[in-house]
C-alpha positions as CSV (number, residue, x, y, z in Angstrom):
1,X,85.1,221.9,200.9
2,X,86.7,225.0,201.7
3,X,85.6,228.6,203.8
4,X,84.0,229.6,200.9
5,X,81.9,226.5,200.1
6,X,81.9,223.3,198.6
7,X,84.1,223.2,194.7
8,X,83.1,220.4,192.0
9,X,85.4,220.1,189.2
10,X,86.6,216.9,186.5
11,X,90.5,218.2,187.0
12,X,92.8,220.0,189.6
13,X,95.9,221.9,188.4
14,X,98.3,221.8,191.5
15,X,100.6,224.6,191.3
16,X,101.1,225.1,194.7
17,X,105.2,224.3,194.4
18,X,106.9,223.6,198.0
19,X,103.2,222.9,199.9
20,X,102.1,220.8,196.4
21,X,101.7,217.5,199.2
22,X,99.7,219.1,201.2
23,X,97.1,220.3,198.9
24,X,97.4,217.0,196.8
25,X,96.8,215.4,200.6
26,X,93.5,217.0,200.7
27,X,92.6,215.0,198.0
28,X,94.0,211.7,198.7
29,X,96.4,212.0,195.8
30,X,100.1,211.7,196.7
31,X,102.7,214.2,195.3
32,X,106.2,212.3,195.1
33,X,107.6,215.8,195.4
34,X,110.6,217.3,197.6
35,X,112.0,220.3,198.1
36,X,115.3,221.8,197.8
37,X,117.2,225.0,199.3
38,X,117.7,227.4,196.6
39,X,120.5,229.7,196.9
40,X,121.5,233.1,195.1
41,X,123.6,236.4,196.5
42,X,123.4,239.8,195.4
43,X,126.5,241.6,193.7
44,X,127.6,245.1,194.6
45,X,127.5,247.7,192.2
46,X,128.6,246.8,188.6
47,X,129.5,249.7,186.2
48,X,128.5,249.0,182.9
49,X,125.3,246.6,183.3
50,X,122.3,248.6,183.0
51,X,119.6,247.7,180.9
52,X,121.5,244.3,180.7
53,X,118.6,241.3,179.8
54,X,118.2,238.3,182.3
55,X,120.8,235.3,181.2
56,X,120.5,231.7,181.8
57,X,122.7,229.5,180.8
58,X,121.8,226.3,180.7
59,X,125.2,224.5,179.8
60,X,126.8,226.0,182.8
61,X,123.2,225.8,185.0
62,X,123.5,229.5,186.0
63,X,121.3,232.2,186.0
64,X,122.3,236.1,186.5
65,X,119.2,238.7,186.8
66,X,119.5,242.6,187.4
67,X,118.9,243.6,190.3
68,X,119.8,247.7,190.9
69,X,123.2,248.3,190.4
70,X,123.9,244.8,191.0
71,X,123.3,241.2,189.9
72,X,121.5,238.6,191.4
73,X,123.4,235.3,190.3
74,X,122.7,231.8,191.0
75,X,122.1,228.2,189.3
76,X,121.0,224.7,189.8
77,X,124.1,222.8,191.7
78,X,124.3,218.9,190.8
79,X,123.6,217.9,194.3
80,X,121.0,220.3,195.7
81,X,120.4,220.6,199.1
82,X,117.1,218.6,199.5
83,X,114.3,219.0,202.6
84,X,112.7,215.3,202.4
85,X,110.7,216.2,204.9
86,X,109.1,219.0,202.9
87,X,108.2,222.8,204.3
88,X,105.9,223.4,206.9
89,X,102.7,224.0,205.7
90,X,103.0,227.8,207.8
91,X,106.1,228.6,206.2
92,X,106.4,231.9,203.7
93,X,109.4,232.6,201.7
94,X,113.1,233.3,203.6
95,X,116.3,232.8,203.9
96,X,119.0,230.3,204.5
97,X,122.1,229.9,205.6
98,X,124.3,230.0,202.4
99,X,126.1,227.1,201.9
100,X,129.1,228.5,199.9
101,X,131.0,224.7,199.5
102,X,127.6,224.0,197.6
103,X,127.3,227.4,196.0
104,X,130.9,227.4,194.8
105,X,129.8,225.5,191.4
106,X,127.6,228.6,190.7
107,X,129.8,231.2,191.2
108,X,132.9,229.1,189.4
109,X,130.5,229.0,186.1
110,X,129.3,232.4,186.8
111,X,132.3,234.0,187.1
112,X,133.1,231.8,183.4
113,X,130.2,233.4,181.8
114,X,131.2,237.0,183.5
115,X,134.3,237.3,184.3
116,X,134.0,240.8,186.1
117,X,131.6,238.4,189.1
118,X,135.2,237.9,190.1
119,X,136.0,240.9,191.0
120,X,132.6,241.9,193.0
């Protein structure tokens, strides 16, 4: 049931990411699913990059996206930082701490794929 009446249906598709458990919870289905921090910084300006296409690279796990002047850069470290407990079911998107001994595998492969990230 929800504030807008009761909803009968054969299937669910739960795409609710982070808060999947909770939704799944109001079903009585459990979602063996947990978390992880997500990190990614910002370059400065980089001459030259306009119009560049989004990259991912998925021998080096790295991803590097336009963003202004600058590139938004990040990837999927080996041992993520992992929230067993889960989000709290209030909690919108924000920031963490950046862990840079954990994001120092992204910017090493990063830097590989473009070299001038070195520089930044």
């Amino acid at each position: 049931s929800t504030n807008k009446g009761f909803i009968k249906t054969e299937k669910v598709v739960n795409c609710t990411g982070a808060w999947a458990p909770y939704i799944s919870e109001m079903v009585g289905v459990d979602c063996p699913l947990v978390p992880f921090r997500h990190a990614y910084v910002v370059t400065e300006n980089i001459d030259g990059i306009q119009n560049m296409p989004n990259v991912r690279d998925h021998d080096l796990s790295v991803y590097l996206r336009l963003q202004g002047n600058g590139l938004s850069i990040g990837g999927y470290e080996p041992h993520p930082d992992m929230l067993p407990n889960g989000v709290a079911k209030d909690f919108a998107f924000g920031l963490y701490e950046l862990d840079w001994d954990t994001f120092a595998f992204n910017i090493e492969h990063c830097m590989k794929r473009v070299p001038i990230i070195e520089e930044t």
